[in-house]
Structures are given as C-alpha cells and as structure tokens.
N, C-alpha and C positions, 0 to 999 in steps of 0.2 A: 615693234608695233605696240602701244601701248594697251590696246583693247586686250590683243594678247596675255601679256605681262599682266594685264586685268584677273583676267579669266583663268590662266595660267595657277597667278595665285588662289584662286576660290574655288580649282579643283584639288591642289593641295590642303585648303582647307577643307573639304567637304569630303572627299574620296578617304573616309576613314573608319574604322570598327563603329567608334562613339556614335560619328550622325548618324548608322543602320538602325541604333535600339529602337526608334518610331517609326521603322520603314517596312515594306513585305518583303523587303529583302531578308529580314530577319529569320523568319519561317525557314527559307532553304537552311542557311548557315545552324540549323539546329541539328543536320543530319551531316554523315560522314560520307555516308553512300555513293555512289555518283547516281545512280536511278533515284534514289531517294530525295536526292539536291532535285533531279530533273521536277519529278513529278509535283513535288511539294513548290518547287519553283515556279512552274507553267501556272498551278493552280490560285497561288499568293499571285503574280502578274493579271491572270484571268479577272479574278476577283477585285483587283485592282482601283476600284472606283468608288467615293463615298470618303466616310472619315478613315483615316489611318488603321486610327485604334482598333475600327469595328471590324475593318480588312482584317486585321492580325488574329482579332479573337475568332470568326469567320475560321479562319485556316489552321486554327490552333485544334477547334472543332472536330475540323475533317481531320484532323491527324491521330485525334482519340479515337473518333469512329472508324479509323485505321489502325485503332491498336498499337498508334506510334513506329508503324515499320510498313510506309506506303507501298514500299514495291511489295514485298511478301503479300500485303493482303491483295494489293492488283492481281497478282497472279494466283493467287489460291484461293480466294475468298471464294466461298459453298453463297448458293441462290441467299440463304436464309439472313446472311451475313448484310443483306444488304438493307434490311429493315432500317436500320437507327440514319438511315440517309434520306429514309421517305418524308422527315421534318426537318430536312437542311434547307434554308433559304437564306441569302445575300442581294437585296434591293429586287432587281426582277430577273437572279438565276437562282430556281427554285429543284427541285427532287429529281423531275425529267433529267432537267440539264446533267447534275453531278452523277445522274447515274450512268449518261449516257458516257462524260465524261471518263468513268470508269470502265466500261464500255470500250472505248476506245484504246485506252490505255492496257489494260488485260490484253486488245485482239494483237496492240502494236508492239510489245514486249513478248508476246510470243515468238516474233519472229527476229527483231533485234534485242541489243541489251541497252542500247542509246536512244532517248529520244533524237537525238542528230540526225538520224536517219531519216526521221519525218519531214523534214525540212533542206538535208540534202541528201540522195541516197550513196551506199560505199562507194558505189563504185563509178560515182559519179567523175567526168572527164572535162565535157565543160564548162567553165566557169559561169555559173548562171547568175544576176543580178540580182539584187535583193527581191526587187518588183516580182520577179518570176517565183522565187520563193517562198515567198508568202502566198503568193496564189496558189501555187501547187499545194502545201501546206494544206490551207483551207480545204483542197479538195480532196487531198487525201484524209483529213481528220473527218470526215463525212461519206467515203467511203466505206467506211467499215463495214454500215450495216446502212441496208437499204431502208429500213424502216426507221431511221435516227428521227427525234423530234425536230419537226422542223425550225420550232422558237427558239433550240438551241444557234441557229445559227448564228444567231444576232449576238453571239458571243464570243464569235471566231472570226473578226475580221478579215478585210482583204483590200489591197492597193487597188483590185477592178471594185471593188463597192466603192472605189476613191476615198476609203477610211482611211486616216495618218496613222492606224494600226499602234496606236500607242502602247497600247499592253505587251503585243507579239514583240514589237522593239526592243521594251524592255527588256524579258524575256531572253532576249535574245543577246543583250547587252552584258546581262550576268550572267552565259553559260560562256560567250564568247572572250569579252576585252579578259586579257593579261598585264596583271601587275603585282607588284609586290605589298599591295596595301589593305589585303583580309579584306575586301565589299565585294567583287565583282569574283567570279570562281573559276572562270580561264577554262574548263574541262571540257570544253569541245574544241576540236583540230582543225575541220575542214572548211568551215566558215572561219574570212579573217577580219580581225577589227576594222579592217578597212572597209572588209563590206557593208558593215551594219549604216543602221540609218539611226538617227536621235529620235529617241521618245519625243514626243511631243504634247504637254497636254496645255491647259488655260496657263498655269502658272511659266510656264516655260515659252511658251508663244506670249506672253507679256513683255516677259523679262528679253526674250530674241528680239521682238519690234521696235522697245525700246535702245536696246545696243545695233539698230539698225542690220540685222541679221535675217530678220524675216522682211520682205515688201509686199508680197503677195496676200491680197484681203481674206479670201475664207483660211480657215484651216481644214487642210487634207491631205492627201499623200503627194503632191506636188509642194504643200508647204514644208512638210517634212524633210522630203529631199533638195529642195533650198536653202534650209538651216546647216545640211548637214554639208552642202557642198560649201558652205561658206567657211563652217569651223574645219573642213581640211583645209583652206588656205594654213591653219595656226598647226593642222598636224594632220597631214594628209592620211599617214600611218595609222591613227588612231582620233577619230575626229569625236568619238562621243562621247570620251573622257569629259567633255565639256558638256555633258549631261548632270554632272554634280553641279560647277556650276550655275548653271541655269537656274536649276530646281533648287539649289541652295538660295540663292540670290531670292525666289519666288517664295521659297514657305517661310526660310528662317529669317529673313532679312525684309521682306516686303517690297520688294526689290521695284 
C-alpha cells in the first residue's frame, strides 16, 4: 500500500531523540525515575495546549517548585511547601487545579508505586477497552477528595463527555508504545499498544482528512477511534506509531 510505505516512512522520520527537543515529551525524558517519568509526564500531556515552548517552560516550572525530584516532594511535601504553587498558572489551569493535582497524586502514590494503576488496576482480569478506561480514570482522579474543585474537571477529560481525550492519549502513548528509538518510554506492562487510541488534535485531524483516514465531520471520541482503526489496517500491533507521522506531517511540514 502505498499510503503505508507513506507514512511508514515519516514515522521513521519523526519517531526520534532530535524531533522531542520542541515537544512535552521533553520534560519526562529529563528524569530516570519511573514515578518521576510518570508524574512529570501526565503533567507536560495535561498542560498540553497553547504554544510548545510556553508548555515546556510551564513544566520546567513546576519541576523547580518541586525541587527537581517530583515524586519525593508528592509524597513528603510539609503544608507550607505548597506556597510557591499559589502563582502557577498555564492559560485557564490555575493554583486550584495544580494543587489539587498534587492532591491527587500524594493520595495515589500512597498506595501504589505506578501511576498504571490509575488507569488499570493490578489485579485487573478483564480486558477492558480504552473507552472504559479513561472513564474510570476520570472517576477515580476525582475520587480522592470529596471536596476537589470542580473547574478542575475540565481538565481531565473523558470518552462519556464525547472529548477525543487528546492529552490522556498521549499520555498514554509515552508510558505505553515499545521501541527502540528514545521518544516513547514503554515502562507500563499491562496496557498494550494495541489498546491505545491516537492522539488527536487540529493538526493531526487535518493531516488524517486529507490522507482520507478521518470521514466523520466533528472531532471527538468516535473520530478518534476511526483514525485509529484505520491505521491498524497498516499495523494492527501498534497503530499509533503513526502518531509521529501525522503530527510530523502537520507542524514540521504543513502538511
């Protein structure tokens, strides 16, 4: 197939160290940790929206105001510690949101050492679909505390809000795919690349309409899972490999 062989190649071009230095993928890959990849990961994907650059400095931020060792200060950080967060803002998630965020993350690392567990639990048997996962996700990130702000919500999507959940995707994209080419970091087990679904944002639902990949008019979590059933035609195995392409083809190339 030629679209293939297309695509194919412009995931070998892109799937590399060099295109991360302008991406939020950046931020994890600064740390060795596996919690430390987690947190710093969710939170660079979260933040995810706007210009690149301002994402990066954004998260470069919260890593000082972390003392540069996120999981330690999740889980130890004294009341007092949390001052220098009460003037974090990134477009409209503001002090609430990252505290509550932290919030979360302290109540959930209590009791595992993976964020994986948020999203599918150990001892989990059967095989549950993406869609169900992000939902439950959502509900448990909002479990913690009865009293969580509620405007943080609008920053945790979900397949039932019909959001294409773009951020969580990703997210989920870099803890999951396996490869040997330093961007994506493979260090969760029980989710398989086959499960994931493709990010999806403006630039990627361009570049899919045009290579006739998308048909479906709005974008949402039914476009998503279109795109993504279509690139497992090219690799069932691993369909979102072809998320470099896309998004290659859309920023660096104008595709």
């Amino acid at each position: 197939m030629e679209l293939k062989a297309f695509l194919d190649a412009k995931v070998d071009q892109y799937n590399r160290p060099g295109f991360i230095e302008n991406d939020p993928i950046v931020i994890p890959h600064i740390f060795s940790k596996k919690q430390d990849i987690e947190i710093m990961g969710f939170w660079a994907a979260m933040l995810a929206w706007g210009q690149r650059k301002t994402i990066i400095n954004k998260c470069r931020e919260l890593i000082q105001k972390m003392d540069s060792s996120p999981y330690d200060f999740i889980l130890n950080h004294q009341e007092s510690d949390l001052k220098p967060f009460l003037c974090f803002k990134h477009r409209t998630f503001n002090d609430l949101d990252t505290l509550y965020f932290i919030r979360f993350f302290n109540q959930h690392y209590q009791k595992s050492d993976t964020l994986e567990t948020a999203f599918i639990s150990a001892n989990q048997v059967v095989e549950l679909k993406m869609e169900h996962m992000l939902n439950a996700f959502r509900n448990h990130f909002f479990s913690k505390d009865a009293d969580f702000p509620r405007r943080t919500m609008k920053h945790v999507s979900a397949p039932s809000q019909k959001s294409s959940c773009k951020r969580l995707n990703m997210f989920l994209r870099w803890m999951v795919r396996k490869d040997d080419r330093g961007v994506d970091f493979g260090i969760w087990n029980r989710i398989k690349p086959s499960d994931l679904v493709c990010p999806i944002d403006l630039h990627v639902e361009r570049v899919a309409r045009k290579l006739g990949l998308i048909e479906r008019k709005q974008l949402d979590w039914l476009t998503a899972l279109e795109l993504t059933e279509n690139l497992k035609q090219f690799d069932p195995h691993d369909p979102v490999k072809y998320d470099f392409a896309l998004f290659g083809l859309g920023i660096e190339e104008g595709f």
